[in-house]
C-alpha positions as CSV (number, residue, x, y, z in Angstrom):
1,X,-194.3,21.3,-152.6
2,X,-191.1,19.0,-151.7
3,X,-188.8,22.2,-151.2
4,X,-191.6,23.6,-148.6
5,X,-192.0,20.1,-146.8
6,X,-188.0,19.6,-146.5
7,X,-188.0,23.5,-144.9
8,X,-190.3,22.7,-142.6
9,X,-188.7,19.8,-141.3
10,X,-185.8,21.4,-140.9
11,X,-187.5,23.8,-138.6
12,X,-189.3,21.4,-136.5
13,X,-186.1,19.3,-136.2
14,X,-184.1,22.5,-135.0
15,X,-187.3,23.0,-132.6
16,X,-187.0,19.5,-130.9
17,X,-182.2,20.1,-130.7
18,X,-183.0,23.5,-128.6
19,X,-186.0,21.4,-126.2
20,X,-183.4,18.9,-125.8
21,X,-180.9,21.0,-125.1
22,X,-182.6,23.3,-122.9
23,X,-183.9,19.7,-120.9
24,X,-180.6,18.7,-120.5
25,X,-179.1,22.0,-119.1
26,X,-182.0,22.1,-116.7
27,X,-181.2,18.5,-115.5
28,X,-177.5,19.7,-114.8
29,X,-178.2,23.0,-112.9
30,X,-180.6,20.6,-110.7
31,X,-177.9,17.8,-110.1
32,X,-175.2,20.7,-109.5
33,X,-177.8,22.6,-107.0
34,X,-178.2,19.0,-105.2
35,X,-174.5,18.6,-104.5
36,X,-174.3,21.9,-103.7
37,X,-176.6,21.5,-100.5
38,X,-175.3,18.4,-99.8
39,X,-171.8,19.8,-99.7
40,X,-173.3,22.6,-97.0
41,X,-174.7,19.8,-94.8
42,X,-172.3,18.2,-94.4
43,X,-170.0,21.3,-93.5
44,X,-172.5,22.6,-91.2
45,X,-172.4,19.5,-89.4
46,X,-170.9,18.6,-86.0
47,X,-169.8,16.1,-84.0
48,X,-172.1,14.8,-81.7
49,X,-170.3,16.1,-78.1
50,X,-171.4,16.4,-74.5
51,X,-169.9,19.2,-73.5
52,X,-167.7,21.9,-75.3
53,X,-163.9,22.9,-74.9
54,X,-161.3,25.9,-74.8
55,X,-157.7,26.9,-74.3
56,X,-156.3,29.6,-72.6
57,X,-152.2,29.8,-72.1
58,X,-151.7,26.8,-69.9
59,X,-155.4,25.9,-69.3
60,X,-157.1,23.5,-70.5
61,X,-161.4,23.3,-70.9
62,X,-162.8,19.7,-71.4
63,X,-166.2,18.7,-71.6
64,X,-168.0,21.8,-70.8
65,X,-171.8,21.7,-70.0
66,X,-174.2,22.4,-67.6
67,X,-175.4,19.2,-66.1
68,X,-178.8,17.4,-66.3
69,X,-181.6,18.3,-64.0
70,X,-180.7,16.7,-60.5
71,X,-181.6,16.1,-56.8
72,X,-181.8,19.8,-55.8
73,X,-181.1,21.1,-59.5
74,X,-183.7,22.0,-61.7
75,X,-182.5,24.3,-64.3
76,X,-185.9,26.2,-64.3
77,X,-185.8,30.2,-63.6
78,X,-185.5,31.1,-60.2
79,X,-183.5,27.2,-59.2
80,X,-180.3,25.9,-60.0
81,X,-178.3,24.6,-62.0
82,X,-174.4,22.5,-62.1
83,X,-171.7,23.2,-64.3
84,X,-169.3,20.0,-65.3
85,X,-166.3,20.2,-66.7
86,X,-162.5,19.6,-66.1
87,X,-160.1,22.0,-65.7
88,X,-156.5,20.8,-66.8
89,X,-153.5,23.1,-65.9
90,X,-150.5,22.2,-68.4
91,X,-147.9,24.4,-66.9
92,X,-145.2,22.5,-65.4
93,X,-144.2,24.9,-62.7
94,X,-146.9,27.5,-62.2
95,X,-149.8,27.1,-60.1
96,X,-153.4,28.3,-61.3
97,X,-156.8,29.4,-59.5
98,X,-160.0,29.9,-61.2
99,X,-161.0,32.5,-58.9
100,X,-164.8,33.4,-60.7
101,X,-167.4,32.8,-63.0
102,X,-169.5,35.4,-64.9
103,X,-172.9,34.3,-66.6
104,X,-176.3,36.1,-67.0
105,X,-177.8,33.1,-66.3
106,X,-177.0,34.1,-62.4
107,X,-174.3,34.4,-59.8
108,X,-172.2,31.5,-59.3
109,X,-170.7,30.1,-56.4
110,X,-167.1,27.8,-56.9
111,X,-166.2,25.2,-54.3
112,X,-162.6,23.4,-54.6
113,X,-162.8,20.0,-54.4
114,X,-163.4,18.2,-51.3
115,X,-165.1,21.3,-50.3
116,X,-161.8,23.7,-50.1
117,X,-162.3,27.2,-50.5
118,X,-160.2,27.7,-53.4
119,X,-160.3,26.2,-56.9
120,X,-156.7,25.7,-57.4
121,X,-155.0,23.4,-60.3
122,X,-151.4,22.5,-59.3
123,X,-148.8,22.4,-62.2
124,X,-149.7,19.3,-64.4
125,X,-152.8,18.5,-62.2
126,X,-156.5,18.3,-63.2
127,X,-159.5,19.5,-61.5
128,X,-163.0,17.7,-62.0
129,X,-165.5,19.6,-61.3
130,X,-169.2,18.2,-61.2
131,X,-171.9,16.8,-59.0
132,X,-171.4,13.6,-56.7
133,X,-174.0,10.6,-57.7
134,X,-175.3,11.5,-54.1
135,X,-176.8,14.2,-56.4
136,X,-177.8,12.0,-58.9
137,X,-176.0,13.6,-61.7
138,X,-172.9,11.8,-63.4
139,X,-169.5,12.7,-63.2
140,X,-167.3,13.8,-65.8
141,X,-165.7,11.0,-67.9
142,X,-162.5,9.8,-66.7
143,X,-160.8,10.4,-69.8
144,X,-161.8,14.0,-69.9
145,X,-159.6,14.3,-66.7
146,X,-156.1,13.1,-68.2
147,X,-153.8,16.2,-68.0
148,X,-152.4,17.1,-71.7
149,X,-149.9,19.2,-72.8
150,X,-150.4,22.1,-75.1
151,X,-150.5,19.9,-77.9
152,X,-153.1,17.8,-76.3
153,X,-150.6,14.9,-75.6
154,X,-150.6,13.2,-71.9
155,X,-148.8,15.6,-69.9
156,X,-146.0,13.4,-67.9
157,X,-145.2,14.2,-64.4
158,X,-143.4,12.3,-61.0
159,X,-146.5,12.8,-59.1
160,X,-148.9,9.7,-58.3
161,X,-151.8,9.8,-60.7
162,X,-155.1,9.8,-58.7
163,X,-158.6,10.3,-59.8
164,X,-159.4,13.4,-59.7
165,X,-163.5,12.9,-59.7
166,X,-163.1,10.8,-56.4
167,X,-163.8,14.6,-54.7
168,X,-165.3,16.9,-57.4
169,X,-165.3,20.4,-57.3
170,X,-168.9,22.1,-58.1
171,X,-169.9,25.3,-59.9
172,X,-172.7,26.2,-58.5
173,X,-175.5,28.5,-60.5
174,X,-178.6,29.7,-58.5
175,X,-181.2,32.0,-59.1
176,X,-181.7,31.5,-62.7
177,X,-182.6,34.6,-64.8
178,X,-185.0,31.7,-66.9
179,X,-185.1,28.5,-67.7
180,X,-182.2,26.1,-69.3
181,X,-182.7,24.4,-71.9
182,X,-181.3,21.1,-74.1
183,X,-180.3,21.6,-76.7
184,X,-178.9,25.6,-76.5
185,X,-175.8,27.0,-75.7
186,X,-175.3,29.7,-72.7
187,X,-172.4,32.5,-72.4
188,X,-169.9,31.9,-69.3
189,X,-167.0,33.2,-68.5
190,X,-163.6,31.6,-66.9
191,X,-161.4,34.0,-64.9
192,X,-157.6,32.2,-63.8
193,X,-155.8,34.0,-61.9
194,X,-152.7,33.5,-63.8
195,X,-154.7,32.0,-67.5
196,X,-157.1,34.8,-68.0
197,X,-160.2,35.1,-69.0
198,X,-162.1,33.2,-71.3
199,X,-165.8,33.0,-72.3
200,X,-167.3,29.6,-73.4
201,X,-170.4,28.5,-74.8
202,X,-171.4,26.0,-72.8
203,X,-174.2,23.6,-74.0
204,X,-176.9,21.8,-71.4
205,X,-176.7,17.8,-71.1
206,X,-179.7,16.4,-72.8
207,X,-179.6,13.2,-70.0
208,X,-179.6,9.5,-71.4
209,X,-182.5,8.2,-69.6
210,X,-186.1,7.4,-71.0
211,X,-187.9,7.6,-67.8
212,X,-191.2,8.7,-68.4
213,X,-192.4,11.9,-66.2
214,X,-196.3,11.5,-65.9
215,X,-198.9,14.5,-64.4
216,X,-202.5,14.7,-63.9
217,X,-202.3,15.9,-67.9
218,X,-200.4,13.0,-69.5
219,X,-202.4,10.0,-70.3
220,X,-201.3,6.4,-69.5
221,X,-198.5,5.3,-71.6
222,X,-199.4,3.3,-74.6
223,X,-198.4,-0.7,-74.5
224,X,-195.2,-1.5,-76.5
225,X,-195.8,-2.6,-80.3
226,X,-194.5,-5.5,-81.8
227,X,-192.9,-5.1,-85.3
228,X,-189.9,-6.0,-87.6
């Protein structure tokens, strides 16, 4: 009778080692599936930009996007809509012209700044190109328009600096194949006459104000709420 008791221990003490075990590899495949989608987050994630950028031989793309519904710009199908951005030409000698923009979104139409025909970018020079607050829309940050090198270092130059959003160009889209949205990215394409051609996703300005747009469907807007 004592041999059979002490066998049967043993058996029920082996039972509860491989539960234990088992418990505990279960507990690290869990941790080690928890970092592992933390770890992909994280990678996934990006930094939270206005606009995008590119580089093509001497040109420079900063702060891409398509600007936030304006006077006269409603980035619904069949409108319009404004492209931002500024166009930085590196070169030190050679002249550059972006001479057209391709999108499916629609034709485009380029104005130089101040109105001039052409879109040129003198050697070391930047070109703003945006919508005047007369349009109600904001102009490219300043610092977006600093000429850099190919390193992305301040380009340095004798000529007078001067601001180069005082007379922004604009880029133009009209009769919108659909609607625009925040939040998305679009297809465009940058043709330079001496640069090339380069395609950019260009992402749509999600606007910083909280204005509230009421219709004959929205209901009054709800007193503000006290709270900690």
């Amino acid at each position: 009778m004592t041999a059979l008791k002490a066998v049967t221990a043993s058996k029920g003490a082996r039972r509860r080692m491989v539960t234990v075990a088992a418990l505990a590899a279960g507990a690290a495949l869990a941790l080690s599936g928890c970092g592992a989608g933390q770890i992909s987050q994280t990678a996934a994630q990006v930094a939270a930009v206005n606009g995008n950028h590119a580089d093509i031989n001497k040109i420079s793309l900063r702060n891409v996007h398509i600007v936030y519904p304006g006077e006269g710009y409603n980035n619904a199908q069949g409108g319009k809509a404004l492209i931002a951005l500024s166009v930085i030409n590196n070169s030190e000698s050679v002249p550059d012209e972006l001479t057209s923009i391709t999108t499916d979104l629609g034709p485009v139409k380029i104005t130089g700044p101040a109105g001039d025909a052409k879109f040129e970018i003198a050697p070391q020079q930047t070109v703003v190109a945006g919508a005047s607050t007369e349009h109600g829309a904001a102009k490219p940050d300043a610092h977006d328009a600093t000429p850099t090198t190919g390193h992305g270092a301040p380009a340095t130059g004798d000529k007078p600096s001067q601001d180069p959003a005082a007379k922004p160009a604009t880029i133009e889209i009209s009769g919108l194949t659909r609607d625009i949205t925040p939040g998305l990215t679009y297809a465009v394409k940058f043709n330079f006459k001496q640069g090339g051609t380069i395609q950019v996703q260009v992402p749509v300005d999600a606007g910083t104000g909280t204005e509230r747009h009421e219709s004959d469907k929205s209901g009054a807007a709800e007193p503000a709420k006290g709270g900690h």
